[in-house]
N, C-alpha and C positions, 0 to 999 in steps of 0.2 A: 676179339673181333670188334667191339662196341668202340673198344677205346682206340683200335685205328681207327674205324668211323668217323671218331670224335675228334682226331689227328687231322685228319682230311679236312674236316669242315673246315678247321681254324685255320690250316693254311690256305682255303680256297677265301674264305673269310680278308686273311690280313694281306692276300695276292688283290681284291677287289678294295681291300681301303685305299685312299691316298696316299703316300706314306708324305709324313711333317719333315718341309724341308728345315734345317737347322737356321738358324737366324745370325746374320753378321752384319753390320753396317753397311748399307749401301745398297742396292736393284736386291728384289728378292729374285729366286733362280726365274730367268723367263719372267723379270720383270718389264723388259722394255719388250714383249713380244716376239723376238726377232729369229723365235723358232719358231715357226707356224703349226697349222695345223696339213695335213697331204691334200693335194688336189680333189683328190677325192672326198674331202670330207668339207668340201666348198659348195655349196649351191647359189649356181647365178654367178660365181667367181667369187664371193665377200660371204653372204651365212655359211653360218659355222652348224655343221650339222653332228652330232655327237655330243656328250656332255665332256669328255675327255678329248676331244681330238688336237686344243690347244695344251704341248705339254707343259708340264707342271699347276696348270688350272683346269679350275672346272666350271664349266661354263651351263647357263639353264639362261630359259626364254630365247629373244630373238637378239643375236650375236652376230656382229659381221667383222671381219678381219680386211684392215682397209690397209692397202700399200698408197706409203707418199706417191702423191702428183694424182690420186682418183680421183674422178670428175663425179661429181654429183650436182646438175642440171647444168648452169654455169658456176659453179664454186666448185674449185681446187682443193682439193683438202687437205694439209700440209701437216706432217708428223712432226713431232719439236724434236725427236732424239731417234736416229738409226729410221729404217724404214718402214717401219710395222707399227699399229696401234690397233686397238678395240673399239669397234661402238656399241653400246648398248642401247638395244631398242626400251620400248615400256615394257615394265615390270620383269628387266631382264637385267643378270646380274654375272659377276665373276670370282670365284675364292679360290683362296689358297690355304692350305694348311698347314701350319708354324710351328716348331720348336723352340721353345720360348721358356725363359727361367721365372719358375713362379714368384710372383709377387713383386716382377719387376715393371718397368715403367718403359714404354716404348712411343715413338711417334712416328705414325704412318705419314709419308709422303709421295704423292704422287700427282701427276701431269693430267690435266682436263680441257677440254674444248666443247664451244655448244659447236652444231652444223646447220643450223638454221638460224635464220637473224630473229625470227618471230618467238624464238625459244627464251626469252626472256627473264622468263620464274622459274628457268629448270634449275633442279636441286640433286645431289644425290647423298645417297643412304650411304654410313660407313660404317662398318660394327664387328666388332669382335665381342663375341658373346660372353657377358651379360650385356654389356656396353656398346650404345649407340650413337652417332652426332648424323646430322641434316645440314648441310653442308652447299651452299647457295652458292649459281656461278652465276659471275657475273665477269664477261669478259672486259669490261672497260677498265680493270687493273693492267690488263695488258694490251701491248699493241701489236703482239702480234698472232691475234686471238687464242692464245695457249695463258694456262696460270696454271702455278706449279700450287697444290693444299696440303695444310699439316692437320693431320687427326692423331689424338695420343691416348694410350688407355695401358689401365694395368692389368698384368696376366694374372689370370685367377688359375690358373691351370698351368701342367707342363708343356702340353699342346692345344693351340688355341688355331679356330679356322676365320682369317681376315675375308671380309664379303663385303666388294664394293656393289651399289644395288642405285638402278635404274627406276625410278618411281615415277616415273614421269606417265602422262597420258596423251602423250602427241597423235594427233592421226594418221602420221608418214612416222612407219617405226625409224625411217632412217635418218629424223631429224633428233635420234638419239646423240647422248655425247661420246665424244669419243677420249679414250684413258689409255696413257704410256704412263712409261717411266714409274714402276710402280716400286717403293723404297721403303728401306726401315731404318732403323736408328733407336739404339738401347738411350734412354734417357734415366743420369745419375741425380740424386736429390743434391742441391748445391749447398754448400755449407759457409758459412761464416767469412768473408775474407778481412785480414786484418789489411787496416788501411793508416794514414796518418793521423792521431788524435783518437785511433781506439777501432775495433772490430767496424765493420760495413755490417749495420742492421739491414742492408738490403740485399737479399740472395739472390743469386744470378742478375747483381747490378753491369753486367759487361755483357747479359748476354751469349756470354760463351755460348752456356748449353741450349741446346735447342734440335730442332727437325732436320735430316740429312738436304744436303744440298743435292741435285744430281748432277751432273758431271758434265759441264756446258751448261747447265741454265743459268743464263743472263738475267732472268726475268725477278728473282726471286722466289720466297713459297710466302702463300699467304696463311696467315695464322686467325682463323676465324673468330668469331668472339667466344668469351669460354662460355657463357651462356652454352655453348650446342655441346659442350663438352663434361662427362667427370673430371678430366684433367687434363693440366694444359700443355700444350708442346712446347710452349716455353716455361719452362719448370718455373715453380714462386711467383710468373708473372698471370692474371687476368686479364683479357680484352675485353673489355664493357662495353655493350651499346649494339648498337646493329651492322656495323660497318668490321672488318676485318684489317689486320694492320700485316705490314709488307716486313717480312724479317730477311735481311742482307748480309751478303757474304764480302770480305775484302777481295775477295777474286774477283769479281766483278762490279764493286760498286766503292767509293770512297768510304772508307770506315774510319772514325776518329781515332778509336782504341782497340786494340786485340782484334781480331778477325772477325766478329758478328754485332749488329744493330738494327734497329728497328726504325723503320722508316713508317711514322703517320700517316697516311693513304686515305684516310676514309675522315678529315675535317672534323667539324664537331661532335661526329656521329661515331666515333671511335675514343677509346680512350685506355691507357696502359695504365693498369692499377697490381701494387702488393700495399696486402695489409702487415702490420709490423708491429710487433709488443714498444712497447712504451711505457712513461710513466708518470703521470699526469704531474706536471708541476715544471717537469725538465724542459730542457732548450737543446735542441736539435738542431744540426745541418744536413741540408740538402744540398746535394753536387753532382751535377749532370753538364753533359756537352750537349750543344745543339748546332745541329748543322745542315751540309745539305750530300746527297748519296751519290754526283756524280752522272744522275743517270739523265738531265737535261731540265731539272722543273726548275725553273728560273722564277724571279719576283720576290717581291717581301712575305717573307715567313714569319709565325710567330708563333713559339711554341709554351703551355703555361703546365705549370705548374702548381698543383694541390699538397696541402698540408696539415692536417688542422684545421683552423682558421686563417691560416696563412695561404699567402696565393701569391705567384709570381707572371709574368708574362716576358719574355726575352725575343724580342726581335731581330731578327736573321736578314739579310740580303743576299739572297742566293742567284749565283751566276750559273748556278746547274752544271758546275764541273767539279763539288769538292769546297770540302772547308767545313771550317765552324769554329765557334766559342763556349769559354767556360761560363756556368752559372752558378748562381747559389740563392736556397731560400732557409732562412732561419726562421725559425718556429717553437713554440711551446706547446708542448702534448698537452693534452684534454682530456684523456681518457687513456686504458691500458691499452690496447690496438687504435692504431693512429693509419689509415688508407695514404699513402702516396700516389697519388696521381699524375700524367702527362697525357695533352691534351693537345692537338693543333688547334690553335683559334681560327682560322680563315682553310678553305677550301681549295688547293690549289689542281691544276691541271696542265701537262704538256703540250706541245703544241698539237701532238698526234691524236690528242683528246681524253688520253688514258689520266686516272688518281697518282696524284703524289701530294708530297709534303715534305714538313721536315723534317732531320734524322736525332733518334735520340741516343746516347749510348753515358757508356763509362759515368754508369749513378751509383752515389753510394752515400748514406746516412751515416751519421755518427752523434753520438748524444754530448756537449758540450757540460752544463751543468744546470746548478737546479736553478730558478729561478729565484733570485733575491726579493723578501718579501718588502714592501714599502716601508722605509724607516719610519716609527714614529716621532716629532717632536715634542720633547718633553719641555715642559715649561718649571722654571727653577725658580720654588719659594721662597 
């Protein structure tokens, strides 16, 4: 008798968990919203009342469920993808529960908007446990007050629950942000590319790997600095500094090489660094394109280059439709880890007032030889 007791509980038990949806490239299930929550479980037409009543998430604090074209006071409130999105009020939050291969490497992405213009410092919380980043919006990356973010972390676990979190203290909860297009993407450690004159000491120099696009965003995902991160969504690469850099797809943006690059958005206040064995004495090349993404930021660019003690600056004139050139910086290592750095010099902006810059892609190192030491003249008795 005990032990059906003990039968029952478990199945009343694992009927009352959420079960872990499995994980595949792309919208987690009921990640653009576009299965609601029942009329009934509306108050006022937008709070979400139930902690379940959106399937596949679970929702706590003050939740409202917004269809495109809602009016809030005179502002429209416009979804980037399908009809439906979320706003989260203060200290109000959304998860999902994940099937996830342990010890692997993933980058969350997904769509945000402020709803008030005076929301200016709002931030949100992203975490899959143990693992946390703080994650700063700021809509002037986009112009059409939508920005797509990449947050990335490794699974400690078979099942891991993703919790995006509202921390805000506004006094109108509804001047919360509002969150679609919520995505994943397995992220592979990039390995060694063989290049001409020997291996690419620089890993994921193309880019390839990186954060899921979603399916229509024009806009890009922005990749925040790794500061807010254990790891980055662009595998081998760091974002330094306080500014976030714009990672682009060839579907929608001019790419010089292979299908993904990185567009500098955030001026001196941003900067794309790997660190890379070396070997102090040798002479290295550095090779990277600079260009421009297509997407309309016109004027003189100029993009530099760290290495060493070596330093480059390459100026661009971008007509904001596409293009670019090759560069190169040669350098002698200093030291056994040698930082690569790219850097926009100057601050650029569209006419519609949104960050750009210019585009980096297709880098890649290679060690040339050792430095010849200063002949001596010898003098003959």
């Amino acid at each position: 008798m005990r032990r059906v007791a003990l039968l029952l509980v478990a199945a009343v038990c694992a009927l009352a968990a959420p079960a872990a949806a499995v994980v595949t490239d792309g919208l987690l299930p009921n990640g653009n919203f576009e299965d609601g929550p029942p009329k009934s479980a509306l108050v006022n037409g937008t709070v979400v009342s139930g902690a379940h009543a959106i399937p596949r998430w679970e929702t706590s604090g003050f939740v409202e469920y917004i269809e495109s074209g809602h009016k809030q006071g005179d502002m429209l409130l416009v979804v980037p993808q399908g009809a439906h999105a979320v706003r989260l009020g203060n200290e109000a939050s959304i998860r999902q529960r994940l099937a996830v291969a342990r010890g692997a490497y993933y980058a969350i992405t997904f769509s945000a908007a402020r709803t008030c213009a005076q929301a200016e410092r709002q931030r949100l919380n992203v975490s899959v446990s143990p693992e946390w980043g703080v994650l700063p919006m700021q809509t002037i990356y986009g112009s059409n007050g939508w920005d797509s973010y990449a947050w990335a972390f490794k699974a400690k676990m078979d099942a891991v629950t993703l919790v995006i979190h509202n921390p805000g203290v506004e006094e109108d909860p509804a001047c919360g942000p509002l969150i679609d297009g919520v995505a994943i993407r397995a992220l592979y450690p990039p390995a060694l590319a063989r290049r001409a004159g020997g291996n690419n000491l620089l890993k994921n120099g193309g880019f390839e790997e990186g954060p899921y696009f979603l399916p229509g965003a024009s806009w890009g995902v922005l990749v925040p600095p790794n500061i807010e991160d254990d790891h980055s969504p662009l595998p081998a690469w760091m974002i330094v500094s306080s500014k976030a850099v714009k990672y682009v797809d060839a579907a929608h943006f001019a790419v010089p090489q292979g299908a993904r690059a990185v567009e500098l958005v955030g001026g001196r206040e941003s900067a794309l660094v790997q660190e890379v064995r070396t070997v102090p004495g040798w002479t290295y090349r550095l090779a990277f394109a600079v260009g421009d993404s297509g997407d309309g930021c016109a004027g003189s660019m100029a993009a530099e280059a760290y290495a060493a003690r070596a330093t480059v600056k390459v100026p661009y004139q971008s007509r904001g439709t596409g293009g670019y050139k090759r560069a190169v910086l040669d350098f002698t290592a200093i030291a056994n880890r040698t930082r690569v750095v790219f850097q926009s010099t100057f601050y650029h902006m569209k006419p519609d007032g949104t960050l750009c810059g210019p585009l980096v892609d297709d880098a890649s190192l290679v060690g040339l030889r050792k430095k010849k030491p200063a002949r001596r003249l010898m003098q003959l008795l």
